[in-house]
C-alpha positions as CSV (number, residue, x, y, z in Angstrom):
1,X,0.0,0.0,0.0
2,X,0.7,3.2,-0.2
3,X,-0.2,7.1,0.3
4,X,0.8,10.5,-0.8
5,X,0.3,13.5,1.6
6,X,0.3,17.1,-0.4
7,X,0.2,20.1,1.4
8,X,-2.5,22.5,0.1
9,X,-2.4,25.6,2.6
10,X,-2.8,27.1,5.8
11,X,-3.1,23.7,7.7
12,X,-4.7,21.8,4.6
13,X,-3.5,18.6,2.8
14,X,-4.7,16.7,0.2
15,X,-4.4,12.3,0.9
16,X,-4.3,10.1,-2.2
17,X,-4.3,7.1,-2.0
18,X,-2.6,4.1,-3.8
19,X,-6.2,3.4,-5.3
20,X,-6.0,6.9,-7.1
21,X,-8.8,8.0,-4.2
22,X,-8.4,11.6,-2.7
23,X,-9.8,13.0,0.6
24,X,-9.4,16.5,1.9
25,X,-7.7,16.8,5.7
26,X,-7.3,20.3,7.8
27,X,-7.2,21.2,11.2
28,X,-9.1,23.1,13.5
29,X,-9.1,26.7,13.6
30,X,-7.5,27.1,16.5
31,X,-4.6,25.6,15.0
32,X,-4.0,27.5,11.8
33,X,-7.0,25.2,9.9
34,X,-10.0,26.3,7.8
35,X,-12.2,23.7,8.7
36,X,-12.4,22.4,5.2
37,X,-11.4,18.8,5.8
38,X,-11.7,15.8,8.0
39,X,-8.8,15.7,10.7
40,X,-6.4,13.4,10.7
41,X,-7.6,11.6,13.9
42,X,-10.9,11.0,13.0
43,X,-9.6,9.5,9.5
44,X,-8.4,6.6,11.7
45,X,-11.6,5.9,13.7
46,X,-13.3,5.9,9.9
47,X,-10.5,3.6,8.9
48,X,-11.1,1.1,12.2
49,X,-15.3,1.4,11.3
50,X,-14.8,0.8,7.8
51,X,-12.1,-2.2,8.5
52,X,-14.6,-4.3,10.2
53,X,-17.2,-3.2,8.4
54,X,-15.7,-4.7,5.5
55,X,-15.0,-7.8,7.9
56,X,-18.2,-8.5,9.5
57,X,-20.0,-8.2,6.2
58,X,-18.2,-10.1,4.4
59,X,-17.6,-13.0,7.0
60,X,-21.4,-13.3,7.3
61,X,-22.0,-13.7,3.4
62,X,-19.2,-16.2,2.9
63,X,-22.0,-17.8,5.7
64,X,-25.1,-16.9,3.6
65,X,-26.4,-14.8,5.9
66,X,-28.4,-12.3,3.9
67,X,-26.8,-8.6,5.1
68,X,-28.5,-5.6,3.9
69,X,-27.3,-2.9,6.4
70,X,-24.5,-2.2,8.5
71,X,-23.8,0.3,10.7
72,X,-21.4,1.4,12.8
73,X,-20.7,3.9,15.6
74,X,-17.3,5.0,16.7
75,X,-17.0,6.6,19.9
76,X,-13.6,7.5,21.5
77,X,-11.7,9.0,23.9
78,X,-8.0,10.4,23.5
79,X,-5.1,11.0,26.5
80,X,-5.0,14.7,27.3
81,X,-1.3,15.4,26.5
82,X,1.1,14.9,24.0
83,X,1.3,12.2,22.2
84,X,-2.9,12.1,22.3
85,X,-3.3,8.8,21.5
86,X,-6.7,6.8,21.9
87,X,-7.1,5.9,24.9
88,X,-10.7,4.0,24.4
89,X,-12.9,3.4,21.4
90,X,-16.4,1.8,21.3
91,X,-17.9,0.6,18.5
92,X,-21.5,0.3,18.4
93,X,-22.5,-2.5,15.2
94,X,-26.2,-2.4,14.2
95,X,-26.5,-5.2,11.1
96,X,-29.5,-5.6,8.9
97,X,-30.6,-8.3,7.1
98,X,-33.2,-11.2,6.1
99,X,-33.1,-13.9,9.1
100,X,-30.0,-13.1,10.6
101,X,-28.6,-15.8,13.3
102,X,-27.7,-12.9,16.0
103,X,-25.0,-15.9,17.0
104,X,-23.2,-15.1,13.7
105,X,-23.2,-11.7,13.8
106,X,-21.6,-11.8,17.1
107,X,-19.1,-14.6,15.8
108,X,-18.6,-12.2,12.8
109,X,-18.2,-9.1,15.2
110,X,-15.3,-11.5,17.5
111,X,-13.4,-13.0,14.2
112,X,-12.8,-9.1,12.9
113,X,-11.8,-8.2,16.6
114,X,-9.5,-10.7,17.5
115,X,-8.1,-12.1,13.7
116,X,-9.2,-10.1,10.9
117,X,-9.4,-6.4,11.6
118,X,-5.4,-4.8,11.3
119,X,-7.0,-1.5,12.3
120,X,-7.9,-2.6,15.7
121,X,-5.5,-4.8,16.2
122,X,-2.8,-1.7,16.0
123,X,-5.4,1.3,17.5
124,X,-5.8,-2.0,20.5
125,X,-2.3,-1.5,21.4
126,X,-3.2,1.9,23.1
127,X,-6.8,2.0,23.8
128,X,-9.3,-0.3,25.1
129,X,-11.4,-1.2,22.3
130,X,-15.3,-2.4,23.2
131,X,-17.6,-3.5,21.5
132,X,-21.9,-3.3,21.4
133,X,-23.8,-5.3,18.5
134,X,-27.7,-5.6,18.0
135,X,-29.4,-7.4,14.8
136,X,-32.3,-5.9,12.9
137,X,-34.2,-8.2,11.1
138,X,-35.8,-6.9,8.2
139,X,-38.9,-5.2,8.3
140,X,-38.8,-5.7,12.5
141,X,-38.5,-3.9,15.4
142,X,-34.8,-3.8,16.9
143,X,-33.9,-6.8,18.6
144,X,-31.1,-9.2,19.6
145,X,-29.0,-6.6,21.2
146,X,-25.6,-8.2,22.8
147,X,-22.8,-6.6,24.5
């Protein structure tokens, strides 16, 4: 993989990735930043979301459970000095589909967390990661909530 980091202006910089896909990043205001862009930061809590997104989903089709929806939360805390690493993330998972097994979506949810997902394997090594899962059937009221 790899990523190219181009500085715009003020605190501005444009990401491109390997895939030829671009995204905007700038800081606050208070630090020199125009608000124009997703921070830095919060880039890596969309990368841990979208990284077991991606995992869940496509550990419960490989077992034919029909997914529609997923949705994820991403909730953090970050230390209060220098270097302001996470210091605890939750995710909150909320899968759709037709007759989903809620035990497979929590299998799903503990195979991303524990072999599949790089991104919380690494962001794990400073924060306490948790996890919160429920199961909406299709066409159903929320149910099968797990913890």
């Amino acid at each position: 993989m790899k990523a190219r980091i181009k500085f715009i202006d003020g605190m501005a910089f444009l990401g491109e990735s390997g895939s030829g896909h671009s995204v905007v990043m700038d800081g606050a205001p208070e630090y020199g930043g125009r608000n124009i862009g997703i921070r830095p930061m919060e880039m890596l809590l969309i990368g841990l979301g979208g990284c077991t997104a991606f995992d869940v989903v496509q550990i419960l089709r490989r077992g034919r459970e029909q997914v529609t929806d997923c949705e994820i939360d991403v909730t953090s805390e970050r230390a209060a000095t220098d270097p302001k690493v996470f210091t605890s993330i939750h995710l909150k998972y909320r899968v759709t589909g037709r007759d989903l097994a809620p035990a497979k979506v929590e299998r799903a949810i503990e195979l991303s967390k524990e072999k599949y997902c790089s991104a919380s394997i690494m962001l794990g090594a400073t924060a306490t990661i948790t996890h919160e899962w429920s199961v909406v059937q299709e066409g159903e009221a929320l149910e099968n909530a797990g913890a």
